[in-house]
N, C-alpha and C positions, 0 to 999 in steps of 0.2 A: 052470822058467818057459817057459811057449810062448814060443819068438821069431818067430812067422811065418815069413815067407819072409826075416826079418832075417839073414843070416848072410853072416857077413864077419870076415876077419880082420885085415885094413888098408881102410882108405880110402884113397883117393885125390883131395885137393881140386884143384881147377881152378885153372890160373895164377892166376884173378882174384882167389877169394878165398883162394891164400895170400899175393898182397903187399896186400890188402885186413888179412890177419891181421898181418903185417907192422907196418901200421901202427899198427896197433889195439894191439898189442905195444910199440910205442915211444911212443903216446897212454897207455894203462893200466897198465903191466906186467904184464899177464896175457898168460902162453904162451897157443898156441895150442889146445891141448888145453882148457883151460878156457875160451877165446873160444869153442868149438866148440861144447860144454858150453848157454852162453849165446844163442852163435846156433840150434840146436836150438831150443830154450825159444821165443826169440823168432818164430821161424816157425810155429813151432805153435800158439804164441797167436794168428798174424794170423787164423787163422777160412777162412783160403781155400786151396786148392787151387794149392802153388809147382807150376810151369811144369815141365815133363823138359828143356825146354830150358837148364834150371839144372842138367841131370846132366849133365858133360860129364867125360868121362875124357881128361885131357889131364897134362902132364908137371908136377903142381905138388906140393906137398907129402904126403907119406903120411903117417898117423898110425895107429899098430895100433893095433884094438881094446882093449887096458887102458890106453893112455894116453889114449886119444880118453875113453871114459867113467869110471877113476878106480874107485872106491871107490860110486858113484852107477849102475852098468852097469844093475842091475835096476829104478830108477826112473822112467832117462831109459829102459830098454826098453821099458816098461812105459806110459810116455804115450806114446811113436811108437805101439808096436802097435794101442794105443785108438783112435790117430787113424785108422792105418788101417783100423781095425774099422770106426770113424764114419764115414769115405767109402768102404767096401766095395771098397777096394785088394788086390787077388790078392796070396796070398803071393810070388810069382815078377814082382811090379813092386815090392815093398817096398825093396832093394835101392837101389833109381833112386830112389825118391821120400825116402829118405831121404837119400841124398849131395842132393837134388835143396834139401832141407828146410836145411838146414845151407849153401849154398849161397846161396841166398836169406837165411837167418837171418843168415850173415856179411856180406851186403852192408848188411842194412836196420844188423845193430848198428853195422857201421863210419859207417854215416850218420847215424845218431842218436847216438852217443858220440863225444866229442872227449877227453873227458878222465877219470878217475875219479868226478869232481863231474856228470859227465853217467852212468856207469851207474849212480850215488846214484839220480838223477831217473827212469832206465828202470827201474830196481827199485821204488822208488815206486809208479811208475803203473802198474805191474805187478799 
């Protein structure tokens, strides 16, 4: 599978959204690995273009890549790289716009889920 300019062997999430995931952890019981999972999906659904000011390489969680994407690596690969195909993102800013995407995705789902009976209703409208 082309991964673009995706390559990476950990992540590294920003203070914000790993006590953002934190929470989100103690609302749902889903680690963070699969919050990530979701936050991806979620950001990518918004249709627009998350800020680099959302890639912020600071001291917060790391997740290697087979725990970040699971058993799912070539699907969730597979709709980033599309996106970035769709707004004609350089392989050599993919990187940043994906911790960027996952960044944003953890803020909007910790704001819109409170509880499991809330990521019912964002799968739904999904």
């Amino acid at each position: 599978m082309d991964l673009g300019g995706l390559d990476f062997k950990r992540i590294k999430l920003s203070q914000e959204s790993t006590k953002k995931l934190q929470q989100f952890k103690t609302r749902t019981g889903l680690t963070p690995n699969i919050a990530c999972r979701l936050a991806l999906g979620v950001s990518l659904g918004e249709g627009s273009m998350p800020s680099l000011e959302l890639f912020v390489e600071e001291t917060g969680q790391e997740i290697n890549r087979y725990t970040l994407f699971g058993e799912h690596e070539q699907i969730l690969v597979a709709l980033f790289i599309q996106w970035c195909h769709e707004n004609q993102i350089p392989p050599e800013a993919q990187n940043k716009y994906f911790l960027a995407h996952i960044n944003r995705g953890v803020e909007s789902l910790t704001n819109r889920v409170k509880g499991l009976e809330g990521l019912t209703q964002l799968l739904k409208a999904g």
